[in-house]
N, C-alpha and C positions, 0 to 999 in steps of 0.2 A: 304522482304515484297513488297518493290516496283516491283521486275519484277511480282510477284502473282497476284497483282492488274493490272498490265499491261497486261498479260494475260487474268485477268476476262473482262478487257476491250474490248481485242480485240477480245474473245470469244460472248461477247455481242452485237458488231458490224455485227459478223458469224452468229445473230438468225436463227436458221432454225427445222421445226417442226418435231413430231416423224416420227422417220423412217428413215428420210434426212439428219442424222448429221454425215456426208462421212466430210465436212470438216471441223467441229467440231471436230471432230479427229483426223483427220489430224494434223492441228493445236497442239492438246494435247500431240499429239505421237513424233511430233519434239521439243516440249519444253521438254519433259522429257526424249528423246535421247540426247538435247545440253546440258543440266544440270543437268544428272547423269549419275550412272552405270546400273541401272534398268534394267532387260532385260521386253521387251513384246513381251504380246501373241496377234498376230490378229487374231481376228474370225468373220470377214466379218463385220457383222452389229456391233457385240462389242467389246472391246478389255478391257484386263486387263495387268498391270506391276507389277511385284513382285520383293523380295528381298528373296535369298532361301538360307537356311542355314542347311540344311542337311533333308532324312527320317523321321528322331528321334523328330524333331520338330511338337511343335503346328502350325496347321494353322490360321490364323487370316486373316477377310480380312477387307476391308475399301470400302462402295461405294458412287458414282453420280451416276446422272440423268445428260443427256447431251442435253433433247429436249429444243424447244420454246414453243411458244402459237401464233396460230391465230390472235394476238391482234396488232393495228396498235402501233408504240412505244408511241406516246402522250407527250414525253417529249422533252425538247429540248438539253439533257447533248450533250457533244461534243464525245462519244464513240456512240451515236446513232445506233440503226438495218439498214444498208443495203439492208436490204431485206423488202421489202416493203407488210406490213399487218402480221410481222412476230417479236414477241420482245420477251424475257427472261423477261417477267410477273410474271415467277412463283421463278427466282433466281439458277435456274438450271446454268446457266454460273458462278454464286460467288460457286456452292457446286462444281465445277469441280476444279476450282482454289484453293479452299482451300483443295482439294484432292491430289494434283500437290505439294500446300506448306506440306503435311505431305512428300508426295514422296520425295522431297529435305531433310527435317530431317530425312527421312529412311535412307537415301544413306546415312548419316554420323554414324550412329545409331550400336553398339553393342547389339545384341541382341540373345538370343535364341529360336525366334521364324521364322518361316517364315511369311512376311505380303506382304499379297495382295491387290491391289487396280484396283477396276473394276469399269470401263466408262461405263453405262447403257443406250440404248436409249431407247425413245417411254415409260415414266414414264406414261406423262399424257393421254396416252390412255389406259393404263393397260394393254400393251401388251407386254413391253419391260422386266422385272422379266422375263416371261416364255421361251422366247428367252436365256436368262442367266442361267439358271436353270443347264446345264452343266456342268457351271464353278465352282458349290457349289460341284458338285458329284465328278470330275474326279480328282479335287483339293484337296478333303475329310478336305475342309473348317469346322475348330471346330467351329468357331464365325464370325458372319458379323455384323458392325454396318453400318450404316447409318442416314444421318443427313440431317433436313431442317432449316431455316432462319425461324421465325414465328414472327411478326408483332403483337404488343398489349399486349407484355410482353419484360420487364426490358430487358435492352440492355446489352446484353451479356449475360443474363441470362442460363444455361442448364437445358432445360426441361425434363423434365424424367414421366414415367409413367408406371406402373408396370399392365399388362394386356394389354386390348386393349389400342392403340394406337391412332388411327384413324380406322373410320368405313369404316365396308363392302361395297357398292354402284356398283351400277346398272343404266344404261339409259336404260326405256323398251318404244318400241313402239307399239303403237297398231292400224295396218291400220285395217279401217273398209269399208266395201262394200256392201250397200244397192241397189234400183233401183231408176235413176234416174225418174222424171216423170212433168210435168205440175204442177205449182203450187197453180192451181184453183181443181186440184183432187190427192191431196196425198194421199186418200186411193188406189191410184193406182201404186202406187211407196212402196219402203222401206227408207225411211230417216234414218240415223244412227246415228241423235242426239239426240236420246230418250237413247238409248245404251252407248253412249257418256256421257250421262248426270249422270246414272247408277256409269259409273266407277268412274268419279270426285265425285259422293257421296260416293265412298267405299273410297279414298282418304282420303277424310275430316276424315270419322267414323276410320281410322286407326290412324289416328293423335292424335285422340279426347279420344283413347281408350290406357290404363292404359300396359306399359310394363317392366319387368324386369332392363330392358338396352335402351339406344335409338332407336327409330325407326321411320323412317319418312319418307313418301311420299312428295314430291313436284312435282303440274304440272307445267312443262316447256311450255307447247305449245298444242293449240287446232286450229286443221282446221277440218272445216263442208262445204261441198259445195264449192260457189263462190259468186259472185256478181252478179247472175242474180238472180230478185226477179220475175221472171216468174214459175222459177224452183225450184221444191223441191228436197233438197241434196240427192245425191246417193252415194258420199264418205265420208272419214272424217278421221283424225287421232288424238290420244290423242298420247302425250310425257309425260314422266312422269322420277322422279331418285325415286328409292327408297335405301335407307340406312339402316345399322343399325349396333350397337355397339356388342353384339353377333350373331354369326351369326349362330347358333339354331335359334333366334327368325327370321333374316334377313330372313335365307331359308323359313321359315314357313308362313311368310309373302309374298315371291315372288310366292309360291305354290298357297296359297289362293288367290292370287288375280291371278292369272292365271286360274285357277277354275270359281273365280268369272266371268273374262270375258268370257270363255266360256258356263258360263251359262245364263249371261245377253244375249249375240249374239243369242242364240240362242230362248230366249224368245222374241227376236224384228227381229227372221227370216236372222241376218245380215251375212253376210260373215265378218272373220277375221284372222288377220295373226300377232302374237307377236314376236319382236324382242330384244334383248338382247345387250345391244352396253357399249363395255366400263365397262367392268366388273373389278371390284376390290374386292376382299377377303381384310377380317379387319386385320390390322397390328397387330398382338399379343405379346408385348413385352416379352421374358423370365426372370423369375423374376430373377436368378442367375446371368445373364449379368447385370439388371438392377443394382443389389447390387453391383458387378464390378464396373458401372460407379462412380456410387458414389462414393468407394473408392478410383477410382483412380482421382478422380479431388476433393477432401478434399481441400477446401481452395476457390473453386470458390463460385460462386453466385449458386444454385442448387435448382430448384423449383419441387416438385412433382404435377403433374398435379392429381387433382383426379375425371376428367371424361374426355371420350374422345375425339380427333375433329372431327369432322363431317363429313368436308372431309378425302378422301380417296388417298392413298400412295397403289402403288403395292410392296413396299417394303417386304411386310404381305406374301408374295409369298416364300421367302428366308428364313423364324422363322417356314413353314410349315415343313422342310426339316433341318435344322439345329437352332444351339443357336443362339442367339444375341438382340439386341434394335435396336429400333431407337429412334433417340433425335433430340431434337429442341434445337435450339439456338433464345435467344429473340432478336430483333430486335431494340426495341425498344417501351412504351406503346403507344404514338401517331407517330408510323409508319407507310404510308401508305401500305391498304392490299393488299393481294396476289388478283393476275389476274386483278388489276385497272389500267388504263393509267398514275396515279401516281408515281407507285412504282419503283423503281430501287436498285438493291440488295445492301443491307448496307457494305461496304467494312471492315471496320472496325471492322464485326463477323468473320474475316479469320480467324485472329490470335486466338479467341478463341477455333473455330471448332482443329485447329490444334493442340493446347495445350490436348486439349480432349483425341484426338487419339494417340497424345505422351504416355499420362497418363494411356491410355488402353495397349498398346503394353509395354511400363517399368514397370506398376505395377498390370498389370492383369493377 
């Protein structure tokens, strides 16, 4: 356990965000070259290590998320980020280490399976799954699990949840483009905060209004204009995430309100242009691997979550194309959350994430 957490440390110190984790890897691929027989596969941006024990074998694989977050570290531990406006917020550095601690009990492991363990980058932009999507086909991968650390449930806890997982989510923007004009004669101009105003009430009325599964709009950000009060606004942009727990209802919702702005735009004359950023599809656990977890960790602490989180895991990318879950491990109930300048990944969940995937590969 100690060189595991010497690692998540000095992983933590490497933050570096999606896309950029060349020495994140680095790092990963020599610790598990010095301390096994593991062979790996490199494929540029990802890489995975396996243990192969014939054709005739199941596949099984294990993964991380290797990114950081934009966030300045905020703490003062002595393994601090490096890299400056750059920290493991989200514990991405504790899920690689405790990937590393299964790969060390592989290497000793009789088994009849083969298990794979794949380094994922770029989780939190939702790009990094589609990039991997290879590795599930050309591997003919039966099962992926995947694990997060979650904050505000019992320490040690395995969260489990049969369906959705975490929700679908979307950042949509919406630039808008009126005429600018004089602001003693704005019927001479187009201002696009009447349009603007339109959309933040279709917002509200979707929140307000009765669905199946979760579903929810949040504005992140409103620009109108500027600071000069001579003039009346000729730009403007709404930011907005929308989510939601099925994603029939999510798609239905992103359709409708895409409709919607084009119908508002064009009753206030505006030009406009919708963009799509950060796309995530809803994690959908399979219920058959779900009953697997269970079984195979009888004896732990095992909570059933019965609605889903909010946020969103591109994980849901991997369950489209093959079996498997994803699981939470608790943290702890007053743990600080995820993405705060508080938090730093709980070390002390390694050993259980590791027990987990012992328990998936001996008894599943």
């Amino acid at each position: 356990m100690k060189s595991i957490v010497d690692l998540r440390h000095r992983l933590h110190r490497n933050a570096e965000l999606s896309g950029c984790e060349s020495e994140t890897m680095n790092i990963i691929k020599s610790f598990i070259k010095e301390n096994t027989s593991l062979e790996i596969a490199d494929r540029g941006k990802y890489f995975y290590a396996f243990k192969y024990n014939g054709s005739n074998c199941r596949n099984i694989a294990f993964r991380a998320d290797m990114d950081a977050l934009p966030i300045d570290e905020g703490t003062d531990i002595e393994y601090c980020s490096l890299n400056k406006g750059v920290s493991h917020k989200c514990g991405h550095d504790g899920h690689c280490a405790m990937l590393c601690g299964m790969i060390l009990e592989a290497d000793k492991m009789k088994t009849d399976k083969n298990i794979y363990f794949l380094f994922q980058p770029a989780e939190e932009t939702g790009k990094g799954s589609k990039i991997c999507l290879d590795f599930i086909r050309k591997n003919n991968i039966d099962e992926i699990y995947g694990f997060h650390n979650i904050p505000g449930y019992r320490k040690n806890a395995v969260l489990l949840k049969y369906g959705t997982f975490a929700c679908a989510s979307t950042g949509i923007e919406i630039s808008l483009k009126g005429k600018v004009t004089h602001a003693a004669y704005p019927e001479m101009g187009i201002n696009p905060s009447f349009a603007a105003g339109e959309i933040i009430e279709w917002v509200k009325a979707l929140n307000e209004k009765e669905h199946k599964g979760i579903v929810l709009a949040t504005i992140v950000g409103v620009e109108i204009g500027e600071e000069a009060y001579g003039t009346s606004a000729g730009e403007g942009r709404v930011m907005i995430t929308l989510r939601g727990e099925r994603e029939d209802e999510y798609n239905d919702a992103k359709d409708s309100f895409c409709e919607f702005v084009k119908k508002c735009c064009e009753k206030y004359s505006v030009e406009f242009e919708i963009k799509f950023i950060e796309e995530f599809g809803a994690t959908i656990n399979h219920s058959e691997s779900v009953d697997k977890v269970i079984k195979c960790c009888e004896g732990s602490d095992i909570m059933i979550i019965d609605k889903p989180f909010r946020w969103s895991e591109d994980f849901g990318e991997y369950l489209k194309i093959t079996k498997g879950a994803f699981i939470g491990i608790g943290d702890g109930e007053e743990y600080p959350g995820l993405h705060t300048l508080e938090y730093d990944f709980p070390d002390y969940i390694i050993e259980t994430g590791i027990n987990v995937m012992k328990g998936i590969v001996e008894n599943g």
